[in-house]
C-alpha positions in Angstrom: 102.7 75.4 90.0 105.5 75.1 87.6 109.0 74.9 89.2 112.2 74.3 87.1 116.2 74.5 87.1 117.5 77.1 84.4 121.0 75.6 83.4 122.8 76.4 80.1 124.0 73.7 78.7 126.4 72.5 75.2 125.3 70.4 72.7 127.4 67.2 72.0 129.4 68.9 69.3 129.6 71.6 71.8 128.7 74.1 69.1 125.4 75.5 70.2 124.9 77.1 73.4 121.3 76.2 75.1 119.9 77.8 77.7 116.5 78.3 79.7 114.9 82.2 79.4 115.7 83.4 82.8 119.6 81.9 82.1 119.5 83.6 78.8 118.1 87.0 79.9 120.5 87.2 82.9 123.2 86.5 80.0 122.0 89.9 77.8 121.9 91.8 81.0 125.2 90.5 82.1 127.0 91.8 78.4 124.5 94.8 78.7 125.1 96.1 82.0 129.0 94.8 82.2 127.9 93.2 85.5 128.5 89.4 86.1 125.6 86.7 86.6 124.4 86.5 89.6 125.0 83.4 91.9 121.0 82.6 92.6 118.2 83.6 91.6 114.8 83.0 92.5 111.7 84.4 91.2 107.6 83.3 92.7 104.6 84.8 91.0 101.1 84.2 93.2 97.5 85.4 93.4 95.4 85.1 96.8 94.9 80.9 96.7 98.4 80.6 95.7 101.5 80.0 93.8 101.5 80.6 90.2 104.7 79.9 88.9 108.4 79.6 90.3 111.5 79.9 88.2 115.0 79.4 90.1 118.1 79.5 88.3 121.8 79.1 89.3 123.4 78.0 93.5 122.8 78.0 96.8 126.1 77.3 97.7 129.0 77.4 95.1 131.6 75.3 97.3 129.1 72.1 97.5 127.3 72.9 93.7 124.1 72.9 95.7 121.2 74.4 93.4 119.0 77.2 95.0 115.2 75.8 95.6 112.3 77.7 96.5 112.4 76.7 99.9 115.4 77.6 100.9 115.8 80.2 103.6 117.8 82.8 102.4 118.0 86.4 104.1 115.9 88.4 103.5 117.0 92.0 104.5 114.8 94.9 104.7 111.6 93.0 103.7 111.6 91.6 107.4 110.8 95.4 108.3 107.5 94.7 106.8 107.0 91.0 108.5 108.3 92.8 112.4 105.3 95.6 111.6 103.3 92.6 111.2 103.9 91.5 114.9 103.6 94.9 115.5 100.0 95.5 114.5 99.1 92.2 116.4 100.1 93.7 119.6 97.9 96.8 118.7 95.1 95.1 118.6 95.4 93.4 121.7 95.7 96.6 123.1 99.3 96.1 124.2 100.6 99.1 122.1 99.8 102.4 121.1 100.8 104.2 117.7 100.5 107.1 118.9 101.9 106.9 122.2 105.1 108.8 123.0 107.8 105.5 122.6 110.0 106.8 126.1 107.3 105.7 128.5 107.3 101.9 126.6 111.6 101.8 126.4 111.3 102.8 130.4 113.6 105.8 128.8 113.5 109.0 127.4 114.0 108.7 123.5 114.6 112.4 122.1 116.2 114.2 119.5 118.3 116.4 121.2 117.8 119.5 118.5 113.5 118.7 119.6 113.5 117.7 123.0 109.9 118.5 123.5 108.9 116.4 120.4 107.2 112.6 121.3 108.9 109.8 118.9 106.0 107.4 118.3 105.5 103.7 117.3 104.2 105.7 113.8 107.4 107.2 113.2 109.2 104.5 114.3 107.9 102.1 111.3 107.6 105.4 108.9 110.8 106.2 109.4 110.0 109.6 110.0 111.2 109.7 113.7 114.4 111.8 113.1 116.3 108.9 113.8 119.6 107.9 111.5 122.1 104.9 111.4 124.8 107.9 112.3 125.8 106.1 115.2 125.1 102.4 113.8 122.5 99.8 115.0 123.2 96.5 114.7 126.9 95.8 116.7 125.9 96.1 120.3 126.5 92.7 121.5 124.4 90.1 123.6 124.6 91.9 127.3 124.7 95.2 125.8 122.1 98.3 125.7 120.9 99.6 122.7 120.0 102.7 124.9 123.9 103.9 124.1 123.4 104.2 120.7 120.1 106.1 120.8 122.0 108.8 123.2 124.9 109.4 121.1 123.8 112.6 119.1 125.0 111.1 116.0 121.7 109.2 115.4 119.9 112.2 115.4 119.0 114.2 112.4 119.1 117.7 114.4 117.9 119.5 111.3 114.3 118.2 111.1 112.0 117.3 113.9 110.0 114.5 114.4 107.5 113.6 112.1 109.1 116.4 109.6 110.9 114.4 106.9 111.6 111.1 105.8 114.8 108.8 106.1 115.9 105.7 105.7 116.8 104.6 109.3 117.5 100.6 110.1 117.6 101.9 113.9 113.8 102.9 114.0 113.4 98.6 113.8 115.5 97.6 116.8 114.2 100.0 119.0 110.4 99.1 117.6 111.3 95.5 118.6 112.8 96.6 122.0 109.3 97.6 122.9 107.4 94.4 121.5 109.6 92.7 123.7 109.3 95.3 126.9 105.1 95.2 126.7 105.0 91.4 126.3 108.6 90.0 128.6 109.2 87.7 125.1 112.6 87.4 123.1 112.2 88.9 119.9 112.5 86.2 117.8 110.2 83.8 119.7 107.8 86.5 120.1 107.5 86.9 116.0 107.3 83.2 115.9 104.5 83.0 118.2 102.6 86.2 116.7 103.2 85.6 113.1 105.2 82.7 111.7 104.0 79.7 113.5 100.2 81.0 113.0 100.7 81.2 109.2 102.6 77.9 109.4 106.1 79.1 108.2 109.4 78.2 108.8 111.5 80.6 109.4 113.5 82.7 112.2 115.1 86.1 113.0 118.9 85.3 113.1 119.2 81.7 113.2 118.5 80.3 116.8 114.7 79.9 116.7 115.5 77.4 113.1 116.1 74.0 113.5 119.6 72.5 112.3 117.5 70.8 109.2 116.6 74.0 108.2 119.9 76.3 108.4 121.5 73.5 106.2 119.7 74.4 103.3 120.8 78.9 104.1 120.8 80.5 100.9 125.2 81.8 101.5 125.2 85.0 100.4 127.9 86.5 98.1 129.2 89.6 97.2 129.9 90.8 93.8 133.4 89.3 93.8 132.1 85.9 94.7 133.2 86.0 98.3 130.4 84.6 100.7 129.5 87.1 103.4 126.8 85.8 105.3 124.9 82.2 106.1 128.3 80.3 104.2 126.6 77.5 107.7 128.5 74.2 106.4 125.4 72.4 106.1 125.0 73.2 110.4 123.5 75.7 112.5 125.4 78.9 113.2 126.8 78.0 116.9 126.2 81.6 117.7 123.2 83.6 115.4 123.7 87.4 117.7 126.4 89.1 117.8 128.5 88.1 120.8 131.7 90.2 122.8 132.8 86.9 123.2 130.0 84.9 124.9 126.6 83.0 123.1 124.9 81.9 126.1 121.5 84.0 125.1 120.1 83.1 128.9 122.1 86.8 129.2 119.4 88.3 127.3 117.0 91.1 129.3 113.7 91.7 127.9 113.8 95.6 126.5 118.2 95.8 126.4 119.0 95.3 123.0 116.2 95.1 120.3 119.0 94.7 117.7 119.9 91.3 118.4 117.6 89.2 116.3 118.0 91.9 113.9 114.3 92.8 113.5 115.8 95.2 110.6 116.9 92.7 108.1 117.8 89.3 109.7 114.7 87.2 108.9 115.7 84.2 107.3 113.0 82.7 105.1 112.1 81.0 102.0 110.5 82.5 99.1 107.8 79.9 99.4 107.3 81.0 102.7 107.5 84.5 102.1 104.5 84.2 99.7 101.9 83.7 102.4 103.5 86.9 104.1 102.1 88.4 100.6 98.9 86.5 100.5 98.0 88.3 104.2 97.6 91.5 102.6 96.6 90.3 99.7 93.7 89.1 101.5 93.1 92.0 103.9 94.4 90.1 106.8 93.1 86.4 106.0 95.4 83.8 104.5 93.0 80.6 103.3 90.3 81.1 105.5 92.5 82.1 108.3 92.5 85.7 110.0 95.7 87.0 111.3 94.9 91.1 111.1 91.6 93.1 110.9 91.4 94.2 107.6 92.2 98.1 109.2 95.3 97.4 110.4 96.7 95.9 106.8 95.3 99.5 105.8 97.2 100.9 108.1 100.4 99.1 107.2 99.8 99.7 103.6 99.0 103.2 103.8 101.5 106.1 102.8 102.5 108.1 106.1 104.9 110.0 103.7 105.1 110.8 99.8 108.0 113.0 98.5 108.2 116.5 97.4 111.1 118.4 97.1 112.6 119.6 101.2 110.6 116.8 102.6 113.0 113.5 102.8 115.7 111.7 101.5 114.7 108.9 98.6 117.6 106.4 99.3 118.8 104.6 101.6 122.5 106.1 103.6 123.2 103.1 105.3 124.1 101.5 102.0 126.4 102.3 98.7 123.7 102.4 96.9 122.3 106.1 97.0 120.1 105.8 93.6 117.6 109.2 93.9 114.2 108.0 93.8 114.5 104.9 94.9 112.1 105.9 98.1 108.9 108.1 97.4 105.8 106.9 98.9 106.3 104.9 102.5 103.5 103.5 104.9 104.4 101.5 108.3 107.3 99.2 106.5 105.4 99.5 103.2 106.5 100.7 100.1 104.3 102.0 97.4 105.8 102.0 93.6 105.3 104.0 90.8 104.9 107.4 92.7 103.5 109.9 89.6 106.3 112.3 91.0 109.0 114.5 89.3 112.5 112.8 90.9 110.7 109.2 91.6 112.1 106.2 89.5 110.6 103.5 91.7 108.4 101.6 88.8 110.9 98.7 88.0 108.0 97.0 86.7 107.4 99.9 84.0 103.7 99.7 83.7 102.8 102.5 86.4 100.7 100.6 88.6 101.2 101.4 92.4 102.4 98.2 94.2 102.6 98.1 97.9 105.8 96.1 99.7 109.5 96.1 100.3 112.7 96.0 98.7 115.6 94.3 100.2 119.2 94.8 100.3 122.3 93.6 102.1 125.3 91.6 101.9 125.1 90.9 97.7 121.4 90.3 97.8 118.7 92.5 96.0 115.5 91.3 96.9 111.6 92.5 96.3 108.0 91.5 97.9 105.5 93.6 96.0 101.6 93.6 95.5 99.3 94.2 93.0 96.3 95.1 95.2 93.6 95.8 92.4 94.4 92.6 90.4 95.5 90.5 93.6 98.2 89.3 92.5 102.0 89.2 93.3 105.8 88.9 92.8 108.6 87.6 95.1 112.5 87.9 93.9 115.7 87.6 95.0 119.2 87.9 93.8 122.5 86.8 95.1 126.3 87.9 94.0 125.3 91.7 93.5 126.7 94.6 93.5 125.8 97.4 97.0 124.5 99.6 93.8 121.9 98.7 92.2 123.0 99.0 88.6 122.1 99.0 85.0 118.1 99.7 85.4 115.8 102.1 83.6 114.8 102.5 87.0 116.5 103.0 90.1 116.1 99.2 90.6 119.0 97.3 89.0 118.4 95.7 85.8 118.3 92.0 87.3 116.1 93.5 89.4 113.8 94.8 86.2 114.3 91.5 84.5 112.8 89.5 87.3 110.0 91.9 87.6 108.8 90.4 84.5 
């Protein structure tokens, strides 16, 4: 494993700019695309044994000049959809949930669009994001000692046009009220239930939110940063958060209720992690359930995750995401259970940001200046981790409707 600093740097005579080739190609982009450098970047390339190169380049925090490492937790947005279906299929095989089932009878509620109200949501739809759900009515600012169940009842997170299982969208909500029912079935908090399912057994240090992290570990966040250069999230001082939920005005999480609020460890997006780490959450499907001789999932339920519940044809979904600014057509065109597949040989798809046509299976990320991507190379085995920090909510600049940084670290 290779693993270098990209810095530009002067000569004496200050005459000659130097730089590394990741600093260099994020310099073409920058004059190409009229966008500035990003704050971080980090990129991790890896096969089934393991890491096969690592280039970072640029800060983890701006105010203290601290350079970005490889292992340094950063969020990791919508790519923790894919590690939460993780925990998800090991409660499936221990027989503690159903895909199939109708969701109401696990929430101890009835969960209904009100335009279908004969028509079971299930676990499937849930994490295909084909329940009819929508973020209409938000998902993630009920507080600790508040019910998710209010948001799900308001009629704005309904998409009263299409039933069920009819179409796909983009929905954060479907994750919250997935991990709702992990944590009805097993009596666990959320986040120490992933820990316990998925995280500790791969031996990885990481946490939904940040309570479940030690203080060693939030010192090192990744801050996030908006295109402007203003940090939005995990700017922790070199400490833990005092409060990682969101709070109406009290932190003490004894409050929490198993099956309230599945948004509070933010199941959808709030996975903080490393890009070291995250590798072995590629090497598990990589390896059909088995990360160096150890099995976490049957090879049928990595199938399963991987895939496609939904490909795209005209009338049949949305390809981008609402919840963001960034509403790039084609961006979505083949989904499994929080798996992604690329290239999609579809009039209307530009989801190949890699440009060679092969179908790679994972997830994008992004949130809060970051633009992030896990994705597999099944047939070869091989894979590619990246993330970005100081971006813009759009993705910009790409041939694709990934952004251009985004193209650039794909190779």
């Amino acid at each position: 494993m290779s693993e270098f600093i990209d810095e530009a740097d002067r000569s004496q005579s200050g005459s000659r700019l130097r730089c590394g080739w990741i600093t260099c190609l994020l310099l073409l982009i920058s004059a190409t695309v009229g966008a500035g450098e990003p704050v971080a970047t980090v990129r991790i390339a890896f096969d089934r044994r393991g890491i096969t190169a690592t280039q970072v380049h640029g800060f983890a925090d701006k105010a203290t000049r601290r350079t970005v490492t490889a292992d340094d937790p950063v969020r990791i947005a919508s790519i923790s959809k894919l590690v939460t279906t993780i925990g998800v299929m090991r409660l499936v095989e221990a027989g503690k949930l159903d895909l199939e089932a109708d969701v109401s009878n696990l929430l101890g509620w009835r969960l209904r669009n009100p335009a279908f109200p004969d028509a079971p949501v299930t676990l499937r739809l849930l994490l295909s994001h084909r329940s009819s759900l929508t973020d209409g009515a938000g998902y993630w600012q009920v507080p600790l000692g508040g019910k998710l169940r209010g948001v799900a009842e308001d009629r704005r997170a309904w998409d009263t046009a299409h039933a069920p299982g009819a179409y796909f969208r983009y929905a954060n909500l479907n994750f919250p009220l997935a991990a709702q029912i992990m944590e009805q079935v097993t009596g666990e908090r959320f986040d120490k239930l992933m820990r316990r399912l998925v995280l500790e057994p791969l031996g990885i240090d990481a946490c939904f939110n940040w309570d479940s992290c030690d203080a060693t570990t939030a010192a090192h966040a990744v801050v996030l940063y908006d295109v402007d250069g203003k940090s939005v999230r995990d700017d922790n001082h070199g400490r833990k958060p005092a409060c990682a939920v969101v709070s109406d005005g009290s932190c003490d999480l004894s409050r929490w209720r198993a099956g309230e609020n599945g948004g509070l460890f933010s199941p959808q997006g709030g996975l903080r992690i490393s890009a070291n780490d995250l590798t072995r959450i590629g090497r598990l499907l990589l390896g059909n359930g088995t990360v160096d001789g150890k099995r976490l999932l049957e090879p049928a339920s990595v199938q399963t995750m991987i895939a496609p519940q939904w490909q795209y044809s005209p009338g049949n979904g949305k390809t981008f995401e609402e919840d963001t600014g960034d509403v790039g057509q084609g961006f979505f065109c083949r989904y499994g259970l929080a798996v992604q597949t690329l290239a999609t040989p579809v009039q209307g798809c530009r989801d190949d940001p890699f440009g060679d046509g092969i179908a790679r299976v994972g997830h994008s990320g992004s949130a809060y200046g970051l633009q992030a991507g896990l994705w597999l190379d099944t047939k070869s085995g091989t894979g590619v981790i990246w993330f970005a920090t100081g971006m813009p909510d759009e993705r910009l600049g790409g041939k694709s409707a990934f952004s251009a940084v985004e193209e650039a670290l794909a190779h």
